[in-house]
LORO-433167 format. One record per residue (C-alpha): x, y, z; chain; residue number from 1. Coordinates in pm, whole numbers, always signed. Example, Ala and Ser with C-alpha at 12.3 -4.5 7.8 and 13.67 -1.06 7.14 Angstrom:
REM LORO-433167
- east / north / up / chaine / num
- +1230 / -450 / +780 / A / 1 $
- +1367 / -106 / +714 / A / 2 $
This chain:
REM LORO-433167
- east / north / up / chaine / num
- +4443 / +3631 / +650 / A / 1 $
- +4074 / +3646 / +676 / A / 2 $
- +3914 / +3320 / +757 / A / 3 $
- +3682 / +3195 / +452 / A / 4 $
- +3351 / +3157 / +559 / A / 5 $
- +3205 / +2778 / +606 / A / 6 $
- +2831 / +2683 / +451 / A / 7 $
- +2597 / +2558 / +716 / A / 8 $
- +2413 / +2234 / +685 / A / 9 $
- +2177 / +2116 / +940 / A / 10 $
- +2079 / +1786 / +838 / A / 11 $
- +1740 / +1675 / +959 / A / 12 $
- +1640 / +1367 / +1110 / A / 13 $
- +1253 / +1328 / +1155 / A / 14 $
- +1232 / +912 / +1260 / A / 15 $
- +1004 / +703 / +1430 / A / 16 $
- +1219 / +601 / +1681 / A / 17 $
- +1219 / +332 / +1917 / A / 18 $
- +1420 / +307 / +2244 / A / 19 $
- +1667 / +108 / +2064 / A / 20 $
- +1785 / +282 / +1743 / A / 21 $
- +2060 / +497 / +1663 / A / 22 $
- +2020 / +826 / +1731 / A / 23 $
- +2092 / +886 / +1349 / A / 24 $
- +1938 / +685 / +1037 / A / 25 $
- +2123 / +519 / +815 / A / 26 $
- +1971 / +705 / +515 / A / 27 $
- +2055 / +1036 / +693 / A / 28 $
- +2414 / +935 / +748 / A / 29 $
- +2488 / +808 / +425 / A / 30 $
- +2379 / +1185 / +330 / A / 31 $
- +2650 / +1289 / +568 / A / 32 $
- +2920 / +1030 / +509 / A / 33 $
- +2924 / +1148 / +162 / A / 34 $
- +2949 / +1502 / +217 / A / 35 $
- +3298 / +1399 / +356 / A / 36 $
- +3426 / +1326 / -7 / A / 37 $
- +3339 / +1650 / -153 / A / 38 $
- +3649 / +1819 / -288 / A / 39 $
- +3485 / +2109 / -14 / A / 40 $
- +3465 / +1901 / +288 / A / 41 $
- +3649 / +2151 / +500 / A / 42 $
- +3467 / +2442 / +370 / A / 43 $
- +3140 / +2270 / +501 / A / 44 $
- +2987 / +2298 / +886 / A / 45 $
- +2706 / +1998 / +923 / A / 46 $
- +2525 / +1948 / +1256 / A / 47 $
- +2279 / +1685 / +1291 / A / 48 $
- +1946 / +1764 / +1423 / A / 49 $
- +1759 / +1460 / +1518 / A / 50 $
- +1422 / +1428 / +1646 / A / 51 $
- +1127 / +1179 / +1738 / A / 52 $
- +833 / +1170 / +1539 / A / 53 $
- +702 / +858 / +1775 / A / 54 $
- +482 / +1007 / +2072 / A / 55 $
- +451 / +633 / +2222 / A / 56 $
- +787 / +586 / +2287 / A / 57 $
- +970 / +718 / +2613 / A / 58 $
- +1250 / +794 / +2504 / A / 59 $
- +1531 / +1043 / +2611 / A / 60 $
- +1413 / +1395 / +2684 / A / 61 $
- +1633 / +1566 / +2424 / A / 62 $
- +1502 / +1431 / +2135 / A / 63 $
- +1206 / +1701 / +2101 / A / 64 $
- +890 / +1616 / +1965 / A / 65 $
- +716 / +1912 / +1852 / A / 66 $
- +734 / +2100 / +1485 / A / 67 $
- +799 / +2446 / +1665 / A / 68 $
- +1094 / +2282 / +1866 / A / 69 $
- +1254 / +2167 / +1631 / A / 70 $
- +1237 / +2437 / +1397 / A / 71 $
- +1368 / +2667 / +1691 / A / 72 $
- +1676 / +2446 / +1733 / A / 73 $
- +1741 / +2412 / +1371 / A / 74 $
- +1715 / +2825 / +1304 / A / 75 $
- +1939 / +2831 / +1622 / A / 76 $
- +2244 / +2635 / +1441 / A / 77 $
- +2237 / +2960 / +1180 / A / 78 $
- +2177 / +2745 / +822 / A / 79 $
- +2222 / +2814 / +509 / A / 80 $
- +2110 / +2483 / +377 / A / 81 $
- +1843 / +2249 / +558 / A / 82 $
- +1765 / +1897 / +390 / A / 83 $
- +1510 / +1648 / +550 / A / 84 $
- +1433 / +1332 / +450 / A / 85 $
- +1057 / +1235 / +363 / A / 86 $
- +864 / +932 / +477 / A / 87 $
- +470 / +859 / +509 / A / 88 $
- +560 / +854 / +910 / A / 89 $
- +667 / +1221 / +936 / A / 90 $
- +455 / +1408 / +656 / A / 91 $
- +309 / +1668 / +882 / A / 92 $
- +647 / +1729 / +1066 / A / 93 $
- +816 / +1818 / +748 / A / 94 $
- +507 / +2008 / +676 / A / 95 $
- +519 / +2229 / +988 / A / 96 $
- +862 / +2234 / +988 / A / 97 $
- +911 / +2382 / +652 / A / 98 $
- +622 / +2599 / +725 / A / 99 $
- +797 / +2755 / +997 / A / 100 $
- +1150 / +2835 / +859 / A / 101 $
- +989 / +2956 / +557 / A / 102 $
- +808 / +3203 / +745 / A / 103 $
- +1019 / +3297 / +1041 / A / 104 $
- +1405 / +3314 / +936 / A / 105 $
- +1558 / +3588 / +844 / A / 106 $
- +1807 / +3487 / +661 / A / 107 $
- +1801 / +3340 / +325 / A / 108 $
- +1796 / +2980 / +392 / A / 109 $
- +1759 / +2674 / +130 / A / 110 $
- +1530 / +2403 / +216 / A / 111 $
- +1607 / +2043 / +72 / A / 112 $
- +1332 / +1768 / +40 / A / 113 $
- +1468 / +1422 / -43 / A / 114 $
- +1338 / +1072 / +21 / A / 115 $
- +1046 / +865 / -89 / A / 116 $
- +752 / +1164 / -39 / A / 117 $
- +983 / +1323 / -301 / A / 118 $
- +1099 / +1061 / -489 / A / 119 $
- +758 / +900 / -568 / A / 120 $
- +564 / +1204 / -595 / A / 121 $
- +420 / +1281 / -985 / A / 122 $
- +629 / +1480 / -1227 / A / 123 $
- +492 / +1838 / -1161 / A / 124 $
- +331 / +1829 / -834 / A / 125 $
- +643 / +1864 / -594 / A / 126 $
- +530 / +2241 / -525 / A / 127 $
- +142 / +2162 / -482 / A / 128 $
- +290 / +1893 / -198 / A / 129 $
- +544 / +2147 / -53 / A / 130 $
- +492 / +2501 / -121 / A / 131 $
- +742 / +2587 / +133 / A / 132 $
- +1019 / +2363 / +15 / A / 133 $
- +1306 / +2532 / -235 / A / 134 $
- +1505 / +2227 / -395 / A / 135 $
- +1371 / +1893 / -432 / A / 136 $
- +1601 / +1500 / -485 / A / 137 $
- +1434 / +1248 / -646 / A / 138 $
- +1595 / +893 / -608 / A / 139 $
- +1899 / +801 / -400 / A / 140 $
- +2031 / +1106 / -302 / A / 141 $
- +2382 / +1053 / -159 / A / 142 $
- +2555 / +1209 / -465 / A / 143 $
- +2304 / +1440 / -587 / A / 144 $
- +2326 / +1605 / -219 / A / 145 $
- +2661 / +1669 / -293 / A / 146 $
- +2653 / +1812 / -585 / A / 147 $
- +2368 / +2068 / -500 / A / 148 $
- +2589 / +2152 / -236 / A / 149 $
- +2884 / +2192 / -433 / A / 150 $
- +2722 / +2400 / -712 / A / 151 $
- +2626 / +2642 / -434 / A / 152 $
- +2967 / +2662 / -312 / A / 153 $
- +3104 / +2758 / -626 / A / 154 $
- +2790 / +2993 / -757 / A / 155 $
- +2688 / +2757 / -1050 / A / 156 $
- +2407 / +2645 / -1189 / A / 157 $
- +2513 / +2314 / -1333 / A / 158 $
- +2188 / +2079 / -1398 / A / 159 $
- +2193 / +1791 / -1103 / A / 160 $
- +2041 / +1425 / -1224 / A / 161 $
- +1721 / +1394 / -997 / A / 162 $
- +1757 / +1783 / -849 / A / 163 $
- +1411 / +2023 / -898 / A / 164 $
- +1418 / +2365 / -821 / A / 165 $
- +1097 / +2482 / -743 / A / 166 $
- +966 / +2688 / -1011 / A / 167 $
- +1178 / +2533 / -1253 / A / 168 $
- +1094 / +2264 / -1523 / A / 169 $
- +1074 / +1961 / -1383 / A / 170 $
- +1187 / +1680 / -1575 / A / 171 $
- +1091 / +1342 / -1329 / A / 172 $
- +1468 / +1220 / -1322 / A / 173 $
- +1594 / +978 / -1048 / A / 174 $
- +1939 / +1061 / -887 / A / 175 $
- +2154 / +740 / -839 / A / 176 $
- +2484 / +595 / -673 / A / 177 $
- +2770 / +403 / -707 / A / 178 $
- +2695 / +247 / -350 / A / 179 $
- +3062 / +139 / -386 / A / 180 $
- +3195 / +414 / -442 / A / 181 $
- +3048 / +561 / -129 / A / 182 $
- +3172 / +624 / +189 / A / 183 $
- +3027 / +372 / +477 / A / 184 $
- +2814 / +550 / +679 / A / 185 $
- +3004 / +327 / +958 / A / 186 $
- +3294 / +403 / +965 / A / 187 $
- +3221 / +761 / +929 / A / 188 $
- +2921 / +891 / +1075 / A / 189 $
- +2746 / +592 / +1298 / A / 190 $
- +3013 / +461 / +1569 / A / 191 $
- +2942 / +80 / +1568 / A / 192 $
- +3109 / +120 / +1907 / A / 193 $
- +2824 / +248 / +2070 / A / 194 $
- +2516 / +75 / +1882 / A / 195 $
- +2392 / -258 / +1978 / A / 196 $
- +2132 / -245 / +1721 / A / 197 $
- +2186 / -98 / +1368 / A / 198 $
- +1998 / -109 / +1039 / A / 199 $
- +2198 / -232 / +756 / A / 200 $
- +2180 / -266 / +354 / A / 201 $
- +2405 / -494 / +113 / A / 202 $
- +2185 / -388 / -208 / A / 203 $
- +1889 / -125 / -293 / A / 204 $
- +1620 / -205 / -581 / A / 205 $
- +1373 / -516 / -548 / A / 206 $
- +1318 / -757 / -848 / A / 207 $
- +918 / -759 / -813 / A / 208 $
- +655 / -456 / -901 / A / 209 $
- +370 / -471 / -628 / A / 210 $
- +138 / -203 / -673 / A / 211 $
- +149 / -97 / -279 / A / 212 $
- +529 / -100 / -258 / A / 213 $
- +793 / +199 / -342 / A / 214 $
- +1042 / -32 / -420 / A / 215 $
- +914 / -59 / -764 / A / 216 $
- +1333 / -10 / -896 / A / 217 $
- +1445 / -157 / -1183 / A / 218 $
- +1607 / -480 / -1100 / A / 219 $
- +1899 / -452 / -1396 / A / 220 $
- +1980 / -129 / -1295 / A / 221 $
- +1949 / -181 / -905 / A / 222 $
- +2241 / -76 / -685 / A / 223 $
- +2457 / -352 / -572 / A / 224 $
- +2734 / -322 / -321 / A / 225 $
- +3074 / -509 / -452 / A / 226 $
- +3120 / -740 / -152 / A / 227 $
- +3479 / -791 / -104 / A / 228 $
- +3532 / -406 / -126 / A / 229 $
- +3207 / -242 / +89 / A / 230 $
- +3009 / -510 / +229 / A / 231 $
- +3290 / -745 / +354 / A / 232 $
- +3460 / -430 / +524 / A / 233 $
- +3141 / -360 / +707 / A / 234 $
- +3120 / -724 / +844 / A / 235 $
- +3503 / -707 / +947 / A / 236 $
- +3372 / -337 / +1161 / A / 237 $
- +3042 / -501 / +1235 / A / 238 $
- +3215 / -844 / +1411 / A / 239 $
- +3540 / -680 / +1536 / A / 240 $
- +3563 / -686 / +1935 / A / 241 $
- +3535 / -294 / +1942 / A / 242 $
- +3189 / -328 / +1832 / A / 243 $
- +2888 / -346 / +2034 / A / 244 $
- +2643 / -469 / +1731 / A / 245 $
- +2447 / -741 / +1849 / A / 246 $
- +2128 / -664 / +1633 / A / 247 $
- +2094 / -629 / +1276 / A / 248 $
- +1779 / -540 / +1058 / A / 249 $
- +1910 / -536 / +729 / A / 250 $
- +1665 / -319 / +487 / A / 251 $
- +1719 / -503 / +128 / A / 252 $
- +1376 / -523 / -15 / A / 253 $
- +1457 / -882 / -75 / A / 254 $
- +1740 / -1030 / +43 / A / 255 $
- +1761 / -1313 / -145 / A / 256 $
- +1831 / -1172 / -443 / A / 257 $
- +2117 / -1051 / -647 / A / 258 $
- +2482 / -1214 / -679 / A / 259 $
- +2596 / -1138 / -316 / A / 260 $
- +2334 / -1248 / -37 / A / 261 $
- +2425 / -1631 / +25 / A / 262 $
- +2821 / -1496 / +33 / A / 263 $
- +2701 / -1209 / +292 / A / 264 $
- +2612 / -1502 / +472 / A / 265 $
- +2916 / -1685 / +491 / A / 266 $
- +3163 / -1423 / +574 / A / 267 $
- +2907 / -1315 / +866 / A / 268 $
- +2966 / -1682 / +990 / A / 269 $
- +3379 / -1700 / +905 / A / 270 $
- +3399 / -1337 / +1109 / A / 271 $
- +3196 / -1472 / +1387 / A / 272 $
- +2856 / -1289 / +1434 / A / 273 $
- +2660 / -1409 / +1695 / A / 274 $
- +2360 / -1174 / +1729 / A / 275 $
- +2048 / -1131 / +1609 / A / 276 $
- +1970 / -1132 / +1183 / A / 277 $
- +1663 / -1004 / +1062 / A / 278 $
- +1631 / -1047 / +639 / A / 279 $
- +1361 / -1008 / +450 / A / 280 $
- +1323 / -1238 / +220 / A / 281 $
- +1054 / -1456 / -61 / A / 282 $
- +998 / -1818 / -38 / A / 283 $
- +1018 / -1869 / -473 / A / 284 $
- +1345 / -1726 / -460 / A / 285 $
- +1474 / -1964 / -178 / A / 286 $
- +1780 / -2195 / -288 / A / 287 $
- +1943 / -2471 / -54 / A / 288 $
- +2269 / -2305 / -40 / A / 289 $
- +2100 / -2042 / +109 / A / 290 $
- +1910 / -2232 / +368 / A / 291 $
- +2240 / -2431 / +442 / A / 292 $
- +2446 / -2073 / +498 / A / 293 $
- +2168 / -1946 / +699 / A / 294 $
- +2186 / -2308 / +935 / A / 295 $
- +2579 / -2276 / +933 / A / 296 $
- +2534 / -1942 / +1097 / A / 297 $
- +2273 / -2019 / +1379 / A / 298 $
- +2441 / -2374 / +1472 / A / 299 $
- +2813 / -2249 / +1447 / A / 300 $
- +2800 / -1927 / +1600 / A / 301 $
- +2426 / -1937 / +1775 / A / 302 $
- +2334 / -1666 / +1600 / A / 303 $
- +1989 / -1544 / +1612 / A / 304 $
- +1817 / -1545 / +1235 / A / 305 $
- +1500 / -1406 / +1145 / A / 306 $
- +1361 / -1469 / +779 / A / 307 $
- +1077 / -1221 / +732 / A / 308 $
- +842 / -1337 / +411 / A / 309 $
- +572 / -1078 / +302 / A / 310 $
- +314 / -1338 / +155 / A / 311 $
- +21 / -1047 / +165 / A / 312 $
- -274 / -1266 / +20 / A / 313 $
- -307 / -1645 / -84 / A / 314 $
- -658 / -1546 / -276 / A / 315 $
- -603 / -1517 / -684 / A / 316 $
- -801 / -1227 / -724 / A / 317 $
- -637 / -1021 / -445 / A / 318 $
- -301 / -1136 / -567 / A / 319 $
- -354 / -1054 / -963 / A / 320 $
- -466 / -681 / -792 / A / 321 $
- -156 / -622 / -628 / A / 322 $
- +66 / -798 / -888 / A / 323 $
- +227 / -1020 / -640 / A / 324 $
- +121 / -1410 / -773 / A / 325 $
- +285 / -1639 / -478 / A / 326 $
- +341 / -1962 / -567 / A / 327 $
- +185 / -2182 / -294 / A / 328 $
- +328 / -2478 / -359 / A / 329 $
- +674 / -2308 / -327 / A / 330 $
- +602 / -2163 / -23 / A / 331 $
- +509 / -2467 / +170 / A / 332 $
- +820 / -2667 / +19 / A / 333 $
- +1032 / -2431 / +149 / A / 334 $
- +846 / -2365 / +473 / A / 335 $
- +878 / -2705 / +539 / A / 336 $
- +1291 / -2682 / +453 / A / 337 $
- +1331 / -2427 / +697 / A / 338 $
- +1152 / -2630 / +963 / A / 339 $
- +1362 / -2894 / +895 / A / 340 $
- +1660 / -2684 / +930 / A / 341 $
- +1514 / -2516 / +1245 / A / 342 $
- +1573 / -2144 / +1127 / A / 343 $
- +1325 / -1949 / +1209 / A / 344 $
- +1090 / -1728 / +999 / A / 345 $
- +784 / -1486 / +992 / A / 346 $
- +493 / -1458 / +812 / A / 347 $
- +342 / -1113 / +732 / A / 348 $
- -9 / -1032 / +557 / A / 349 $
- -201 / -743 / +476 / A / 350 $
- -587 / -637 / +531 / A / 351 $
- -737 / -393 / +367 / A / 352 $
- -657 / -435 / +6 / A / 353 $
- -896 / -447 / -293 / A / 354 $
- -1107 / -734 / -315 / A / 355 $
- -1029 / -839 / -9 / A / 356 $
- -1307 / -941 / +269 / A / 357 $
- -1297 / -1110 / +614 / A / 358 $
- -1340 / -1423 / +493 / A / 359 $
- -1049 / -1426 / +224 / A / 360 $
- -879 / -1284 / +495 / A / 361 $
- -942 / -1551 / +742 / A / 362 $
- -872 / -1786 / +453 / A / 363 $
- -501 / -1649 / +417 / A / 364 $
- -392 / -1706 / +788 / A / 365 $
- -553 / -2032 / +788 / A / 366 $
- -311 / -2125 / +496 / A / 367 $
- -24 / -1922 / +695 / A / 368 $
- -89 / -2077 / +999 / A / 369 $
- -57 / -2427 / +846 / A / 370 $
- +287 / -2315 / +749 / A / 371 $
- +383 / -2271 / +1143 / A / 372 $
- +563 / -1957 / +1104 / A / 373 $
- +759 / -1849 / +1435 / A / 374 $
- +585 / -1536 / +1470 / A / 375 $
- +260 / -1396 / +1211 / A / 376 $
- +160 / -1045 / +1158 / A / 377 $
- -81 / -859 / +971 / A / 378 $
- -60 / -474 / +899 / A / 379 $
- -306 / -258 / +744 / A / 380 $
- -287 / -157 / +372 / A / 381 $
- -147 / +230 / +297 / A / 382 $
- -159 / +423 / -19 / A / 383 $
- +235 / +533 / -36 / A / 384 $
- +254 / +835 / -254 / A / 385 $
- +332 / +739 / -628 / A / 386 $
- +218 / +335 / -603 / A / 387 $
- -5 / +218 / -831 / A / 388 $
- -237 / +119 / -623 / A / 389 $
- -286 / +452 / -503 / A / 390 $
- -315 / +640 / -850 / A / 391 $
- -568 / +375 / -893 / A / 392 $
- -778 / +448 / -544 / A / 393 $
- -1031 / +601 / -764 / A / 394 $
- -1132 / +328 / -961 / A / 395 $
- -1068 / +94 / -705 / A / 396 $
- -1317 / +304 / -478 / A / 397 $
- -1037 / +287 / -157 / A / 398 $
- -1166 / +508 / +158 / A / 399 $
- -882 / +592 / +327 / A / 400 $
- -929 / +715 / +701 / A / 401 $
- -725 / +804 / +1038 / A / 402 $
- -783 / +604 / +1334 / A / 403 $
- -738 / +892 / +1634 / A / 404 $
- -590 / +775 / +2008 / A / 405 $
- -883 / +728 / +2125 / A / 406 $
- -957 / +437 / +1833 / A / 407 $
- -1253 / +639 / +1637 / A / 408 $
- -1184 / +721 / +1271 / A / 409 $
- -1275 / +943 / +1053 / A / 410 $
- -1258 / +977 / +659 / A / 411 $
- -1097 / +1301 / +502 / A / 412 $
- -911 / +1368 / +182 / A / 413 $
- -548 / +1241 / +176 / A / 414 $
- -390 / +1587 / +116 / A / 415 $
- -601 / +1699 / +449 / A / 416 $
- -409 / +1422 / +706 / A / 417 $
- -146 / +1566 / +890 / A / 418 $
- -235 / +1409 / +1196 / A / 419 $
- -153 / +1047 / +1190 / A / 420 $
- -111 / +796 / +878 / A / 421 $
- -381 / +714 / +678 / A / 422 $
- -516 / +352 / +575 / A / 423 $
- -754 / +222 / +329 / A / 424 $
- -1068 / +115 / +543 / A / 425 $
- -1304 / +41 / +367 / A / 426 $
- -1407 / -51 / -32 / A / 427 $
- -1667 / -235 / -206 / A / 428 $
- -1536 / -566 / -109 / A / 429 $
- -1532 / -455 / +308 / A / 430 $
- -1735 / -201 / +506 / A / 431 $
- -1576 / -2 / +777 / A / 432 $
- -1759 / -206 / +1066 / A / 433 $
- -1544 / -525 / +866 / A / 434 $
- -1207 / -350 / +866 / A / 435 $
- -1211 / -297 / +1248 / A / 436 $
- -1326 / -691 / +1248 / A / 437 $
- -992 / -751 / +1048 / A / 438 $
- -808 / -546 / +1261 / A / 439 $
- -899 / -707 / +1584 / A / 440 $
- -807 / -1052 / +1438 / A / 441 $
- -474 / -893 / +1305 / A / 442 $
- -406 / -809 / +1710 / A / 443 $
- -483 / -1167 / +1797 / A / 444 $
- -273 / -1353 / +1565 / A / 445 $
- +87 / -1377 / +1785 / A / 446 $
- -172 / -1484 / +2063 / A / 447 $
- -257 / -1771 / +1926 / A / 448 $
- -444 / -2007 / +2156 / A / 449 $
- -289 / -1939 / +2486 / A / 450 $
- -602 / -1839 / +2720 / A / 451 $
- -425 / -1814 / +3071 / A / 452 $
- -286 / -1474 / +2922 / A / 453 $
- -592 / -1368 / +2897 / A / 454 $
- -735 / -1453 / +3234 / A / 455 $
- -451 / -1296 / +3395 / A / 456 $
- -536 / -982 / +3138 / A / 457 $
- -913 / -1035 / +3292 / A / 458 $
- -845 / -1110 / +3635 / A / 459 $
- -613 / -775 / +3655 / A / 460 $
- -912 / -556 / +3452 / A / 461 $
- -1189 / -667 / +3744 / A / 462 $
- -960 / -638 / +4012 / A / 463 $
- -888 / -255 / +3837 / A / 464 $
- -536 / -295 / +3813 / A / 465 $
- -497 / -230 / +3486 / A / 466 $
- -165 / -10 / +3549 / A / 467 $
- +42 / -302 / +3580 / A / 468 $
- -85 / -428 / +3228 / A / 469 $
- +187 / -265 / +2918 / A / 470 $
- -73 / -62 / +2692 / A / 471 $
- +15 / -304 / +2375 / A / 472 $
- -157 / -607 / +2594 / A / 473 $
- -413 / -423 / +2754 / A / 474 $
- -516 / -313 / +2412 / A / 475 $
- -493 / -637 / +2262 / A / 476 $
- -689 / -754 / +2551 / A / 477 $
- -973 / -555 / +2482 / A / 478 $
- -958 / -623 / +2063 / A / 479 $
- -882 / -980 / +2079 / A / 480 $
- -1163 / -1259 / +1952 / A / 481 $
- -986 / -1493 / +2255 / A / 482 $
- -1014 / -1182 / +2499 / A / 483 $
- -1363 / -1148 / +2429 / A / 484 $
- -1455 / -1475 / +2476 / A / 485 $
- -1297 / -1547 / +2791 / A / 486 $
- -1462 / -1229 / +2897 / A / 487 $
- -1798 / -1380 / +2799 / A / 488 $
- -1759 / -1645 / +2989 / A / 489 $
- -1606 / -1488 / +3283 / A / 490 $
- -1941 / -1225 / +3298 / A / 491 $
């Protein structure tokens, strides 16, 4: 009996990788793990392709780096069906990429676009983004994926909640998913054997609307994982002694949200996890049960717990621009709470936005500062693809610009980057000179006060030994306000 031919998948990582991270996202093995439910899982051949979009990191020598390799090892697995995931970090990979198999293979091959470059682009402008690209998922794609694949299968044409065929009408939808209903991608696809560090999610959708975020999902009709059946079987994996998780980023937009987090919580503590937690999280929707489950865990199990809060801005104007009003008073209460409960947490802000100039800026990590986070950041503003803040760029008069390795910049239209991200640098409120003065106090801000780094940093630069310095402090070095005076005074 003649053996029925299989359809070929190649499923295409394109991540900015760090030493550290599985070698395969969670987003693209969710894709995967579902795949395994089709009522056509044995008539299916995946492979995973996986490759680094991150030229800084060493990392190992098989991950390639290049558009042309990668499309030579995907047309090399024989596809009929390749589906990538889109993010801001690998735009001009996907571009190339696509580009490539469009123009080279032979054989009549399907390319799939999902993720947030899809999901957030304008009804109607999916081709004018990818003119290279065949089928298109807006939304969570898990069972969408499945369902393009299984109309193929079986030769129908069955319309697909979130699916766009290019050409076709295109109607905006959003694909969703019964997130409990779902395989875990852990017991699955990613071996929690063989992962110290893993990136995790107990809900999708985010309750607030800030005009630079994608996670603008409705709140009622979020996705929200039924803990005793998903979640609590992922702990039970997660704190078993086969696994080798000791490090957990877990991606909910906010954490503290929803029916579930505080009881996450707990039954990390009753299953004994002692590694590292990082949740993001916002001070006005802190509660003291939550601060007291977060406690239990560090002091009974010495677990190591992050709380990550994205305050952004403390000025009014900036704030009422990016429709994200923190409420000060809240956040130094409960800044104070978690002091007193000695959990630790981190403080992030952004530069660059509308309105904004150095001194508001300086004005918000003052304020920040006072709060005596563990750790402070702040991270230039981007225009992701379908916020409002960037339909608005126009009006808001928002330069956007690359900065190149060497550290120049220069300002082109956004559909003419392919080389690196772009980031608003300058606008009414801030001149390009007074972004790179933001940025260098952004570098200095985890620095704090502490000058003998800095005249080790100098004494190694005179004595032109500047190999033994890692590249992230030598460049801080040169950026930093505290650098620059020591050097001053040292000269």
């Amino acid at each position: 009996m003649e053996q029925m031919q299989k359809l070929r998948i190649s499923l295409v990582s394109l991540d900015w990788l760090r030493p550290k991270d599985p070698r395969i996202a969670l987003g693209h093995a969710s894709i995967k793990a579902k795949l395994t439910q089709s009522q056509f899982a044995e008539r299916l051949d995946v492979k995973d392709h996986s490759f680094n979009v991150n030229p800084s990191q060493s990392l190992p020598a098989d991950l390639l780096s290049t558009a042309e390799e990668a499309a030579d090892e995907i047309l090399a697995s024989k596809p009929d069906l390749v589906a990538f995931g889109g993010y801001v970090w690998n735009e001009s990979y996907v571009q190339n990429i696509h580009k490539i198999l469009a123009t080279s293979n032979p054989r009549n091959t399907f390319n799939i676009l999902m993720g947030p470059q899809t999901s957030y682009a304008p009804k109607g402008t999916l081709e004018s983004f990818y003119p290279f690209s065949d089928i298109f998922i807006r939304g969570y794609a898990e069972d969408a994926f499945r369902d393009v694949v299984e109309n193929m299968l079986l030769l129908r044409n069955e319309r697909i909640r979130g699916v766009h065929h290019a050409g076709g009408h295109d109607d905006g939808s959003m694909a969703n998913v019964d997130l409990n209903a779902a395989p875990s991608p852990f017991t699955e696809v990613i071996d929690l054997n063989k992962h110290e560090f893993i990136r995790w999610e107990t809900q999708r959708g985010c309750p607030f609307r800030c005009t630079f975020c994608q996670h603008r999902d409705s709140y009622q009709k979020r996705s929200l994982f039924n803990l005793p059946k998903r979640i609590a079987g992922e702990i039970h994996e997660i704190c078993s002694e086969r696994s080798a998780v000791r490090d957990i980023a877990v991606l909910d937009p906010t954490f503290n949200s929803g029916p579930h987090y505080i009881s996450v919580i707990e039954e990390l503590t009753q299953r004994g996890y002692a590694g590292r937690l990082a949740l993001q999280c916002r001070f006005e929707m802190m509660r003291p049960e939550f601060v007291e489950a977060v406690r239990r865990l560090i002091t009974v199990n010495n677990a190591k717990v992050i709380l990550e809060f994205g305050i952004q801005t403390i000025i009014m104007a900036e704030m009422k621009e990016i429709q994200r009003i923190n409420n000060l008073e809240k956040v130094k209460f409960w800044a104070e709470q978690l002091h007193a409960a000695e959990i630790p947490f981190e403080i992030s802000l952004i530069y660059g936005r509308p309105h904004q100039t150095v001194d508001t800026f300086k004005r918000s990590i003052d304020f920040c500062h006072e709060l005596k986070p563990t750790t402070m950041y702040a991270w230039p503003l981007m225009l992701l693809r379908g916020t409002e803040l960037e339909r608005k760029k126009g009006v808001l008069q928002l330069e956007e610009g690359v900065l190149e390795e060497e550290g120049e910049q220069r300002f082109v239209e956004k559909q003419r980057i392919l080389g690196g991200i772009p980031h608003v640098m300058s606008s009414p409120s801030f001149s390009k000179k007074e972004w790179f003065e933001m940025r260098d106090i952004a570098a200095s801000l985890n620095l704090h006060e502490d000058y003998m780094l800095y005249i080790i940093c100098y004494s190694l630069h005179v004595m032109n030994v500047r190999q033994y310095l890692p590249v992230v402090t030598l460049r801080s070095y040169m950026h930093n306000p505290i650098a620059i005076r020591v050097r001053k005074l040292s000269e």
